[in-house]
PLY file of the C-alpha trace (Angstrom):
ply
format ascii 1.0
element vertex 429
property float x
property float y
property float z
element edge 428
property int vertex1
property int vertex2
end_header
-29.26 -86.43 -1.75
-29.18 -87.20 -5.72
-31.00 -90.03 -6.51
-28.36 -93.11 -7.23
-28.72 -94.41 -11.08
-26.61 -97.59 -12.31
-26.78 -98.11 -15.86
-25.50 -101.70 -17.09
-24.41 -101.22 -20.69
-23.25 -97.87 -20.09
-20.31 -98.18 -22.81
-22.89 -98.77 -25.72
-24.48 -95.83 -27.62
-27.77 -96.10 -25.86
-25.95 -96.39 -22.20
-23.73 -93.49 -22.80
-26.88 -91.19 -23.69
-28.97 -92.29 -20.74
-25.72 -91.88 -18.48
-25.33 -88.31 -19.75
-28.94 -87.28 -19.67
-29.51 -88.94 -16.16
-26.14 -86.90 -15.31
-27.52 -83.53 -16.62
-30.77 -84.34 -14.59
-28.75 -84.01 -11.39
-28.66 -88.14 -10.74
-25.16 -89.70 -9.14
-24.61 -91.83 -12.36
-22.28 -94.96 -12.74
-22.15 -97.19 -15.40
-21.29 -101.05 -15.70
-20.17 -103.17 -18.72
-18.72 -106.62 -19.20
-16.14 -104.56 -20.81
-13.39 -102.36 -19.23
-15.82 -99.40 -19.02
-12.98 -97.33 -17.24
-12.63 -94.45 -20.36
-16.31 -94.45 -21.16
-16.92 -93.42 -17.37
-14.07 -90.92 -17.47
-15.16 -89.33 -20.65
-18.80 -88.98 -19.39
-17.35 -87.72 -15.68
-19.70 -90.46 -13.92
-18.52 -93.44 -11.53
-18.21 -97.10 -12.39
-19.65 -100.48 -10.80
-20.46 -103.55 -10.91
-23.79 -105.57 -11.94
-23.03 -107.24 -8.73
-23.22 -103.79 -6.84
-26.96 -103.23 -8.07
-28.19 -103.02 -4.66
-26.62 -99.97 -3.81
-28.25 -98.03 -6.29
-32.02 -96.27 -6.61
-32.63 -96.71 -10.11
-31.10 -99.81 -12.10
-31.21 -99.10 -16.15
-30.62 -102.09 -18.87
-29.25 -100.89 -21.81
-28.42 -103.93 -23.61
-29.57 -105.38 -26.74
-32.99 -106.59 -26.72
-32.33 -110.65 -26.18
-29.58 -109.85 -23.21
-32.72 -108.08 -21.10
-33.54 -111.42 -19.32
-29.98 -112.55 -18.47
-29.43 -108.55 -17.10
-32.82 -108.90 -15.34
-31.87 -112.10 -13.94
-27.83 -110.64 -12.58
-29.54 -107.27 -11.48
-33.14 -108.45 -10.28
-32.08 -110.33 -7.10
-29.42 -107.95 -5.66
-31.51 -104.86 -5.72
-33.13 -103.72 -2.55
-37.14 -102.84 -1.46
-38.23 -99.59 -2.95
-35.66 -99.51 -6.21
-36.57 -99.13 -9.60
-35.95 -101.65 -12.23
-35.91 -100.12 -15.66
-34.94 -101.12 -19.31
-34.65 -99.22 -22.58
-35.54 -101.61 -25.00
-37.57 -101.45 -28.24
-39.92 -104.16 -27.67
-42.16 -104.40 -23.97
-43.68 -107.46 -23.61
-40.31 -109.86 -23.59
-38.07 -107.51 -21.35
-41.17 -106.58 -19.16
-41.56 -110.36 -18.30
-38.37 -110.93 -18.00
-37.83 -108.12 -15.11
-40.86 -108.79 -13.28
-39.68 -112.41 -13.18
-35.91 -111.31 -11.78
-37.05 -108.43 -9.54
-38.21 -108.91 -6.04
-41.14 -108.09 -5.12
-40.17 -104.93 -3.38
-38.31 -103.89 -5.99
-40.54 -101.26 -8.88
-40.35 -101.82 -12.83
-41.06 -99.65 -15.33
-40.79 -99.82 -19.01
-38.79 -96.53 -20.86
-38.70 -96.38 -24.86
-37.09 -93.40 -26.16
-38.25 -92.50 -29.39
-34.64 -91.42 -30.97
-31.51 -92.30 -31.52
-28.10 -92.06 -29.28
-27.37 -89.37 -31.32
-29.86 -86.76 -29.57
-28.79 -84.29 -27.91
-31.41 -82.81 -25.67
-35.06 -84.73 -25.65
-36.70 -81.40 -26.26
-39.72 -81.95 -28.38
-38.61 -85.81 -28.66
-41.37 -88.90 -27.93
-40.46 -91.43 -24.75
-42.89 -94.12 -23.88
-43.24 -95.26 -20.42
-44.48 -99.02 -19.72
-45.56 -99.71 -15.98
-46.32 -102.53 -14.31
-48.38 -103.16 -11.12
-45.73 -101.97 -9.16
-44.44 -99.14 -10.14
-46.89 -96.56 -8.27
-43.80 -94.69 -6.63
-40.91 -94.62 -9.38
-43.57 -93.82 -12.49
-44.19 -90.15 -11.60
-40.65 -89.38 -10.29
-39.28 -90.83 -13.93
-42.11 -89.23 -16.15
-41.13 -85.66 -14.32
-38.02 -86.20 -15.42
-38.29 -86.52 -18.87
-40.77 -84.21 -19.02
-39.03 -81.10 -17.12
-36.14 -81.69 -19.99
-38.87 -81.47 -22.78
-39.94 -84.57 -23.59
-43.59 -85.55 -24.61
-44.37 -88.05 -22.82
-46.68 -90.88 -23.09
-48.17 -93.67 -20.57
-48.71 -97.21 -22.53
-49.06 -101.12 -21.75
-46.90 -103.11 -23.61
-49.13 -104.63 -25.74
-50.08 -101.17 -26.70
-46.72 -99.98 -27.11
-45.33 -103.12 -29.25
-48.55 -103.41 -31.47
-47.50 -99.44 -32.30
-44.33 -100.23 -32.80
-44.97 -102.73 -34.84
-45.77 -100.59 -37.79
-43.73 -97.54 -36.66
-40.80 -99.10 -36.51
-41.16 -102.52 -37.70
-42.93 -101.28 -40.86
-40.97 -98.28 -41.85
-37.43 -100.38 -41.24
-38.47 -102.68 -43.23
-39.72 -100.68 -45.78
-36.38 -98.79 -45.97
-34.24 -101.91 -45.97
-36.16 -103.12 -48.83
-35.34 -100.16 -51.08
-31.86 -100.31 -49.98
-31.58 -104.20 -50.89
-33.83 -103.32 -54.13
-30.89 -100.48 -55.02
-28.28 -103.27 -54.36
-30.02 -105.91 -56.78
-30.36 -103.12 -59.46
-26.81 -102.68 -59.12
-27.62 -98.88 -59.04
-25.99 -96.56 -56.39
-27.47 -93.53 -54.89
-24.63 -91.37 -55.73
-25.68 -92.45 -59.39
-28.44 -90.78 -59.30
-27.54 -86.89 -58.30
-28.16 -85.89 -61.75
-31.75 -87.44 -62.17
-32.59 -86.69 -58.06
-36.57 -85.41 -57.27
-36.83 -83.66 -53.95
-39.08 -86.78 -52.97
-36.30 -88.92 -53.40
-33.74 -86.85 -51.89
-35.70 -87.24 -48.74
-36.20 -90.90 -49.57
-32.34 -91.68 -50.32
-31.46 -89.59 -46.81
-33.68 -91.78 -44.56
-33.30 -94.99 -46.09
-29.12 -94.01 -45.59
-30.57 -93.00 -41.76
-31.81 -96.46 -41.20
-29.36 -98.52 -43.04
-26.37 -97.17 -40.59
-27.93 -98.40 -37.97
-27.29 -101.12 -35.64
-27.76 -104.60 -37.86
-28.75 -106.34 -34.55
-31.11 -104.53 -33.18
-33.22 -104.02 -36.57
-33.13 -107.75 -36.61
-34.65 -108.33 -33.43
-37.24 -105.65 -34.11
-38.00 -107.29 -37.22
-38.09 -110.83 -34.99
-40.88 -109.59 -32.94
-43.99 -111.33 -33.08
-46.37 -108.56 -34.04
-44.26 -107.21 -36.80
-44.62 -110.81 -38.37
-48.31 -109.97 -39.37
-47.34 -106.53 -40.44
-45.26 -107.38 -42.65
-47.29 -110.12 -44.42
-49.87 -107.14 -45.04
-47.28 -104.93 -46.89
-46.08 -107.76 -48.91
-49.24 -108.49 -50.02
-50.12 -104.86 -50.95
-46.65 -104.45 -53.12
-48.00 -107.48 -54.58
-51.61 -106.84 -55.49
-50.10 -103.31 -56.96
-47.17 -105.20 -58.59
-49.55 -107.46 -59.99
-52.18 -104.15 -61.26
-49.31 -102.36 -62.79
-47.72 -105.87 -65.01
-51.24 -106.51 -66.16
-52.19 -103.21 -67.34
-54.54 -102.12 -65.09
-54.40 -98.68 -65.01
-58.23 -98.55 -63.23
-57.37 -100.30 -60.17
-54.27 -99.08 -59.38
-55.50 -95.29 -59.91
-58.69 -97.02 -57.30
-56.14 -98.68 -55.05
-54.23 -95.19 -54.48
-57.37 -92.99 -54.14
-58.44 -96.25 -51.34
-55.10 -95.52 -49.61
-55.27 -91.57 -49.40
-58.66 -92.01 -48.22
-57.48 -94.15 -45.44
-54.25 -92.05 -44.76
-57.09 -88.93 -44.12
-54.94 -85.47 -44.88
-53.47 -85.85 -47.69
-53.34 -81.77 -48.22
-52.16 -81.03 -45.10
-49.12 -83.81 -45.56
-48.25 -82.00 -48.87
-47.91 -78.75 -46.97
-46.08 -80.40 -44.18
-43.42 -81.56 -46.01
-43.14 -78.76 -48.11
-41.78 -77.10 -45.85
-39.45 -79.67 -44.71
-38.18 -79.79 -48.36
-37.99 -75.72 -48.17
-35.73 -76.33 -45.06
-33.97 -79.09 -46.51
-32.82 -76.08 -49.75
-32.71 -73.22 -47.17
-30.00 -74.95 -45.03
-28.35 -76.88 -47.98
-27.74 -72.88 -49.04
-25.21 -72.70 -46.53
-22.61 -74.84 -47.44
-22.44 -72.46 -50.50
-22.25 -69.25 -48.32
-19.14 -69.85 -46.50
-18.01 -66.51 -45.22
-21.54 -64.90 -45.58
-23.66 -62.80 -42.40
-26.78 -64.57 -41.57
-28.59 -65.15 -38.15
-30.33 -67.92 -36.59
-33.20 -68.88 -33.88
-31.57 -72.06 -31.91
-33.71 -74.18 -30.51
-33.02 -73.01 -26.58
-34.79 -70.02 -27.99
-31.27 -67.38 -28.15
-31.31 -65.46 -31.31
-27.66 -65.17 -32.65
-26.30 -63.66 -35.87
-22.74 -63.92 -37.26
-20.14 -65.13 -40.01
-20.93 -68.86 -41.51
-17.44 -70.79 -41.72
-15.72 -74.33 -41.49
-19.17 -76.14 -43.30
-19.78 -79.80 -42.41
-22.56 -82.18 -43.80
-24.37 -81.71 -39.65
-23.32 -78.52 -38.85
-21.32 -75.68 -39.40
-19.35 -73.04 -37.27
-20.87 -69.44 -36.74
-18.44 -66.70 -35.63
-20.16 -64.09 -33.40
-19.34 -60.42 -32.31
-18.65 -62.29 -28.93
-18.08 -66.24 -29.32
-17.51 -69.07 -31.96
-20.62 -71.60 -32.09
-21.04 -75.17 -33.64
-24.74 -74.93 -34.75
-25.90 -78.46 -35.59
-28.27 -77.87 -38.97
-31.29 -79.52 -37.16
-31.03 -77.47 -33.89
-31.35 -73.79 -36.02
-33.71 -71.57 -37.69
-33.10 -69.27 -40.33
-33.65 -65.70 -39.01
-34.67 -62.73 -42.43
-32.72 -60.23 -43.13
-34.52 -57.66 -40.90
-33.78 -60.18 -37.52
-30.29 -59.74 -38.44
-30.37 -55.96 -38.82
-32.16 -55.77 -35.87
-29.36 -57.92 -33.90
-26.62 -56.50 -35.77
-28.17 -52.59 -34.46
-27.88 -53.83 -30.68
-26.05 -57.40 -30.56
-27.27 -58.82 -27.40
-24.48 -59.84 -24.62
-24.62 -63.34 -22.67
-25.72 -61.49 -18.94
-25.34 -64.10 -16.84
-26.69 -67.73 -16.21
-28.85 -67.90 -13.76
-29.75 -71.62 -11.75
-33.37 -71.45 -10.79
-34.21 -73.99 -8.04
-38.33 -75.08 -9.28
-41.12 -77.60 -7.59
-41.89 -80.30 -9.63
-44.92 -79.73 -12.08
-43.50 -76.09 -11.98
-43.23 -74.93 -15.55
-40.39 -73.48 -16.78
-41.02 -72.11 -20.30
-44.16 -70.05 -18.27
-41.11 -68.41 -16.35
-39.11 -68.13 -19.11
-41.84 -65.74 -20.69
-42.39 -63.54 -17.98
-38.85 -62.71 -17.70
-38.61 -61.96 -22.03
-41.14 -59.15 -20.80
-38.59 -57.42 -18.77
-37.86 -54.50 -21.10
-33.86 -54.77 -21.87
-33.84 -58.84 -22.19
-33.61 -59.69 -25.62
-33.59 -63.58 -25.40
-33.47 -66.36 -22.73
-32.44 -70.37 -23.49
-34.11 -72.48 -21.02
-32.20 -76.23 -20.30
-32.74 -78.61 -17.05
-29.78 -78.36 -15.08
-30.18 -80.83 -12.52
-32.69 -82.56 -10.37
-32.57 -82.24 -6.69
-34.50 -84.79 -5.61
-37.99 -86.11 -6.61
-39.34 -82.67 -5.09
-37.31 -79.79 -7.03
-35.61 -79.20 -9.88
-32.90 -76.57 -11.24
-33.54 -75.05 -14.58
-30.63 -73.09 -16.16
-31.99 -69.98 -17.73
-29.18 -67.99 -19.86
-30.42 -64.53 -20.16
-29.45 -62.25 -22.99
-29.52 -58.63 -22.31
-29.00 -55.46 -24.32
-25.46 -53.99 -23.68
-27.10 -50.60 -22.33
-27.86 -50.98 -18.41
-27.40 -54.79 -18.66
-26.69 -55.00 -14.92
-29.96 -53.05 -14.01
-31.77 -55.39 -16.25
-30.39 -58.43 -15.06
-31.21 -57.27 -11.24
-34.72 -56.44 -12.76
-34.57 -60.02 -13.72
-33.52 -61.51 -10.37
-36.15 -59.29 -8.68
-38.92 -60.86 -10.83
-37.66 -64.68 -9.73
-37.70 -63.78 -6.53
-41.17 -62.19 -6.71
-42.54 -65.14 -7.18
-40.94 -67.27 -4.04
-38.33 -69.16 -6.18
-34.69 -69.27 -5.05
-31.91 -68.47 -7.23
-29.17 -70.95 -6.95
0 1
1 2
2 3
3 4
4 5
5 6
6 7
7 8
8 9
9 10
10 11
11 12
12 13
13 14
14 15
15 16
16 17
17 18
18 19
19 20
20 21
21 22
22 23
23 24
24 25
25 26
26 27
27 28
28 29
29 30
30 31
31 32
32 33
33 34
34 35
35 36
36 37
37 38
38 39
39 40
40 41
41 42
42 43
43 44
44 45
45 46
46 47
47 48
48 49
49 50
50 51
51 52
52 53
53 54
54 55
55 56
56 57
57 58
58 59
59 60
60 61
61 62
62 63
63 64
64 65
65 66
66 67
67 68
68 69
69 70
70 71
71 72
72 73
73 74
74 75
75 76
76 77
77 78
78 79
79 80
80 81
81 82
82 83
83 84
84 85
85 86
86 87
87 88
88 89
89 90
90 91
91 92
92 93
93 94
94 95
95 96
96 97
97 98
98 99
99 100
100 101
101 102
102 103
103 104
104 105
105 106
106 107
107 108
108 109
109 110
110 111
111 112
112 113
113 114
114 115
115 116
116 117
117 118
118 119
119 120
120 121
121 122
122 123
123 124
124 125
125 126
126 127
127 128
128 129
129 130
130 131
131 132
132 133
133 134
134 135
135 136
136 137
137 138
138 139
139 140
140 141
141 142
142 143
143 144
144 145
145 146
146 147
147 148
148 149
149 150
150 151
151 152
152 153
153 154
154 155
155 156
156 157
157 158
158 159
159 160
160 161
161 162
162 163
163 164
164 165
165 166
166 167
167 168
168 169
169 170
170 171
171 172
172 173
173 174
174 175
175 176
176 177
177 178
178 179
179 180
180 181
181 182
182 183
183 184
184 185
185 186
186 187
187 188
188 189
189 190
190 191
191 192
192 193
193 194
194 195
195 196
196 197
197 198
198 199
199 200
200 201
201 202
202 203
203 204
204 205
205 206
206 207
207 208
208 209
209 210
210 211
211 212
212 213
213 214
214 215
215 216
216 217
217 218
218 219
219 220
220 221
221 222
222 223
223 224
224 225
225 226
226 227
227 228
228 229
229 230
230 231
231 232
232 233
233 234
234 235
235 236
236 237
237 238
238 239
239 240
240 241
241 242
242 243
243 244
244 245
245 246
246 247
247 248
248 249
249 250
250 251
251 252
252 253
253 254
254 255
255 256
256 257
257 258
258 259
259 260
260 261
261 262
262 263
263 264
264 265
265 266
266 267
267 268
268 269
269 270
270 271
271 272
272 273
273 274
274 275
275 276
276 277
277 278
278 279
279 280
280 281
281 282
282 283
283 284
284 285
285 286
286 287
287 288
288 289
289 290
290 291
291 292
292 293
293 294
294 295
295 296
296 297
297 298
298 299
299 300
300 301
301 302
302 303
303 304
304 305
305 306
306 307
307 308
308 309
309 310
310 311
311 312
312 313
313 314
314 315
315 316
316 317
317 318
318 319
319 320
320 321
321 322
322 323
323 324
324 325
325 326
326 327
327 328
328 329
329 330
330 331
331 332
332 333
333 334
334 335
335 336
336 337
337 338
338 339
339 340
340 341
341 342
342 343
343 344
344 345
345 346
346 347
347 348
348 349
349 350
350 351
351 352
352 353
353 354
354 355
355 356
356 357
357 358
358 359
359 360
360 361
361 362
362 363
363 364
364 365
365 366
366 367
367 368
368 369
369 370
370 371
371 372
372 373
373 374
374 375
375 376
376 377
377 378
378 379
379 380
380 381
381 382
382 383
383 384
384 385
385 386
386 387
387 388
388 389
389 390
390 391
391 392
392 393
393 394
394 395
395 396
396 397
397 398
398 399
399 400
400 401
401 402
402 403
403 404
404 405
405 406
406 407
407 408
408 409
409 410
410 411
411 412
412 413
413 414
414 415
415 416
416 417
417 418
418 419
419 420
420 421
421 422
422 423
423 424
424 425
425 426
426 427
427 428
């Protein structure tokens, strides 16, 4: 049986991620809300209960703004039974921590989660989540880190002093720093949109993350910013804007040229940085080209790894519609490569058919992508996207692989591809 997951502020942007991605890991998911949470739980096809009812789940996740942890804690804590896992989502550790080891039972686990994106993200491939434990959380901690993991994620194992210190400066820090410039544009009585004729890449990038951070939530930013380690944080970049400030009004060009070589020093490589986002500004052009190429051929690498080529139509600021010899795809900008022209010759001479997907049932630790190569080997398979389909239980889990195969003998290369899977003792759902 699928471990049980309740997640109490299911209906907020946060919730309705976690619901989903616990959901696509193969958990029974219901969500709770002081709200009617009735269409959120329809849309997302997962049950709905009651904070009351937290004893009748495994897991127990708080998604709720960062000062409503301890009241959560203190309605969840008590009714949850020996051997469940409290959890939270929060930005900050050391408050909500407290606060759940103070509601929970002592049968009951906690753990600390902080996913390093936004509600917006669509897979945690590649993505950062930080796990907190506490002294009892010995039995939940692997199950949970497996499960981020076997969907992509880099995971990493903190305490929360650790983990707020961090976030102190990346996320306290950079928020502010952003907020700043945004309330600096506002006194100036200059808008960004001002500004296209005069735009540097550099600020480009700077005007497109400062917009990032300024639609997010106003509350949650605040509390961030409320946190007692950011307080000291931001005392040290005030006084560095003013000991610059004060270089640059009095004419010293000598110390401020000193106080920048000080700080590339300390930031270490400098050249390597400049490549880095070179390239990101490259990328930036590259896929700003194609909301002038509506109607033109290209192909793309997505990030499941499936190569696909076709015709670029209906262009929107995130993504943009790609017309295939054999389906229509939305291709979110962030999510696709930009294949040469000899990749799409090369797909155009022998487009590659969707075979079949295929439901591989793994062990946990099992990798997937190590699979994933052997079967590219098999000579007729041209591409294969790799995505967690479920988890079982904390033992297995079931990988979707979605094999592309060359339209000659695709059905004797598919068999040659179920033959290799069962080679190696797994079972084929």
């Amino acid at each position: 049986m699928p471990f049980k997951a309740l997640v109490v502020g299911g209906t907020g942007a946060m919730g309705r991620w976690c619901a989903s991605f616990l959901k696509r890991s193969g958990l029974d998911v219901a969500i709770a809300s002081r709200g009617d949470a009735s269409g959120t739980a329809a849309a997302l096809e997962v049950g709905q209960a009651s904070v009351d009812e937290a004893g009748d789940f495994d897991i127990v996740v708080l998604s709720v703004p960062i000062d409503a942890i301890g009241s959560s804690a203190a309605r969840a804590g008590p009714r949850m039974r020996p051997g469940s896992l409290l959890m939270d989502l929060s930005s900050l550790k050391k408050g909500p921590m407290g606060a759940m080891l103070r509601h929970a039972p002592p049968g009951v686990e906690v753990l600390g989660a902080h996913p390093l994106f936004g509600p917006d993200a669509e897979t945690v491939e590649r993505r950062n989540v930080v796990l907190v434990p506490s002294d009892r959380s010995a039995r939940w901690l692997p199950v949970v880190r497996e499960l981020f993991e076997h969907a992509g994620a880099t995971v990493t194992v903190t305490s929360a002093e650790e983990h707020d210190a961090r976030m102190a400066v990346v996320q306290g820090l950079t928020h502010f720093m952003y907020i700043a410039w945004g309330r600096t544009m506002e006194r100036l009585g200059v808008r960004p949109d001002d500004l296209d004729a005069f735009q540097t890449p550099v600020f480009g990038v700077t005007r497109e993350m400062a917009g990032r951070v300024l639609s997010q939530s106003p509350e949650l930013y605040a509390l961030i910013q409320a946190g007692e380690d950011v307080a000291p944080v931001r005392a040290a970049f005030l006084e560095a804007c003013a000991d610059l400030s004060k270089m640059a009004d009095c004419g010293d060009i000598a110390g401020f040229e000193a106080a920048l070589r000080s700080a590339a020093a300390h930031y270490g490589d400098t050249a390597g940085a400049r490549a880095r986002s070179g390239r990101i500004l490259r990328l930036a052009r590259e896929m700003a080209l194609v909301c002038d190429l509506p109607g033109a051929e290209r192909a793309y690498l997505l990030r499941n790894g499936r190569q696909v080529y076709g015709v670029i139509k209906d262009v929107r600021r995130d993504d943009f519609t790609l017309v295939t010899p054999s389906e229509t795809l939305v291709i979110r900008r962030d999510e696709a490569t930009p294949l040469g022209p000899e990749a799409l010759a090369r797909l155009k001479g022998g487009y590659p058919v969707i075979g079949r997907d295929i439901l591989v049932k793994m062990p946990i630790g099992a990798d997937a992508m190590v699979l994933r190569q052997v079967l590219c080997d098999i000579e007729g398979v041209t591409g294969i996207g790799v995505e967690t389909f479920h988890a079982l239980d904390p033992e297995y889990v079931v990988f979707r692989f979605t094999v592309d195969v060359s339209p000659e003998r695709s059905e004797e290369t598919l068999q040659r591809v179920l033959a290799t899977i069962w080679g190696l003792g797994l079972e084929v759902k």
